[in-house]
C-alpha positions as CSV (number, residue, x, y, z in Angstrom):
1,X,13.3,9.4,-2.9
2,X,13.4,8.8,-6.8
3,X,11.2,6.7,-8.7
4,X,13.0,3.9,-9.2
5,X,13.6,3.3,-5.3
6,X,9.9,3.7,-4.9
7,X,9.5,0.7,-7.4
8,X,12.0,-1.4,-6.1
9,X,10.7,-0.9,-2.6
10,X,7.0,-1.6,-3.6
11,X,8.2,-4.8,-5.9
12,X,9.9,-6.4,-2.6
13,X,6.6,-5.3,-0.3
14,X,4.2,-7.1,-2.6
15,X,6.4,-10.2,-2.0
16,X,5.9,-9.8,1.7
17,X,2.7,-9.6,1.4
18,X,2.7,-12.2,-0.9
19,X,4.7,-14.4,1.6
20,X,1.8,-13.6,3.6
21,X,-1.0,-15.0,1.6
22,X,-2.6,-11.8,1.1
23,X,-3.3,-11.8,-3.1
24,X,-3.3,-7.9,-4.0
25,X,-5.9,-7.1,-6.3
26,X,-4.4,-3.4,-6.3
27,X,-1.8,-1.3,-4.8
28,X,-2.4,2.6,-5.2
29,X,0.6,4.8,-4.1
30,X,-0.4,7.9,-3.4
31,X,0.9,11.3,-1.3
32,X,4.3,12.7,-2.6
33,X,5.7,9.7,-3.9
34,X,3.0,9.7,-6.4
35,X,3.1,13.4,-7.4
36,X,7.3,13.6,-7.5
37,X,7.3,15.7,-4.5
38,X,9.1,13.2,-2.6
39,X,12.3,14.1,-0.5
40,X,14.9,11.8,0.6
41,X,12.9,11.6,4.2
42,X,9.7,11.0,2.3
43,X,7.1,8.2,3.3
44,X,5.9,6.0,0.9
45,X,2.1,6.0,1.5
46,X,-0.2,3.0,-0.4
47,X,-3.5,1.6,0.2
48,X,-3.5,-2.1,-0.4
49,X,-6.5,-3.9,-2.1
50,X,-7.0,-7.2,-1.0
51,X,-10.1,-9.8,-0.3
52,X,-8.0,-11.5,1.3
53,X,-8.7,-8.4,4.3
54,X,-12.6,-9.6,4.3
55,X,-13.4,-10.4,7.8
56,X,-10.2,-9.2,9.5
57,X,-10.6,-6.6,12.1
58,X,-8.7,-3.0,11.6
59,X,-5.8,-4.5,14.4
60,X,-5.6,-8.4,12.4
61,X,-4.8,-5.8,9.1
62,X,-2.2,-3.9,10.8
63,X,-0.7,-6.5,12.1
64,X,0.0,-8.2,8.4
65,X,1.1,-4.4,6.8
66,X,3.1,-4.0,9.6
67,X,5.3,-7.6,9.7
68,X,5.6,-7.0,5.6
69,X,6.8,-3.7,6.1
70,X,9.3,-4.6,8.5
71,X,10.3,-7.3,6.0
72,X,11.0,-4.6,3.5
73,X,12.6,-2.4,6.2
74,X,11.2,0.7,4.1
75,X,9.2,3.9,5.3
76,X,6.0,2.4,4.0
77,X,2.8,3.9,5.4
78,X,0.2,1.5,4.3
79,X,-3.8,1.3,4.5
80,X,-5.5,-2.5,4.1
81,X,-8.7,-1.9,2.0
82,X,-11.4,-4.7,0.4
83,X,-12.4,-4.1,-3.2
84,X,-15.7,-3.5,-1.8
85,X,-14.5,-1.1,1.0
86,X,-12.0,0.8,-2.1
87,X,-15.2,0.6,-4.3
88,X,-17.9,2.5,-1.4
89,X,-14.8,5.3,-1.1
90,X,-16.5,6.3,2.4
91,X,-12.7,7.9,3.8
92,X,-11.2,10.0,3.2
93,X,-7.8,8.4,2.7
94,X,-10.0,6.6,-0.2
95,X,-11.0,9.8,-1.4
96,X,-7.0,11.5,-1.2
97,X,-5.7,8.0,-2.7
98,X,-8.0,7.8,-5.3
99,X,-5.6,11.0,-6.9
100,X,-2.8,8.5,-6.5
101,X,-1.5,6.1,-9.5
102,X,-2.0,2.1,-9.6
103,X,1.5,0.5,-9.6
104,X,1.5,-2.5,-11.8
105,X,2.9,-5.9,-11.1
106,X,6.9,-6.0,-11.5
């Protein structure tokens, strides 16, 4: 998957989310699609930064990736973070994403 698709895909899932009423204070891709390792049957993996997450249970977080994503229709692999949970770095999908790259607004 090139770069641009990645973008384009990422652009249209921060509208979802969006839609949603979840403001992203970050998205980090990270995983192949950050290191240009990706194939065509590559995931595109992202942890999403948002205090809008503050209070919601693992499942309630899910549930919101998972309706975006299917909005998007793309083979996004996502992880709901708070700035504060992102900022403690206690996983180690926070630790692994952390080597990933900040995708800025489109």
């Amino acid at each position: 998957m090139d770069r641009e698709t990645v973008l384009s895909i990422l652009s249209r899932f921060r509208q979802a989310l969006a839609a949603r009423n979840i403001r992203q204070t970050r998205i980090v891709l990270f995983g192949s699609c950050a290191n240009a390792t990706a194939t065509e049957a590559s995931d595109i993996d992202v942890v999403v930064i948002s205090p809008d997450f503050e209070g919601k249970s693992f499942w309630d977080r899910i549930e919101i990736l998972s309706d975006a994503i299917y909005e998007v229709f793309a083979p996004i692999e996502a992880v709901a973070l708070t700035p504060e949970e992102w900022d403690r770095g206690d996983s180690v999908i926070v630790e692994y994403a952390r080597r990933g790259e900040t995708i800025p607004e489109s």
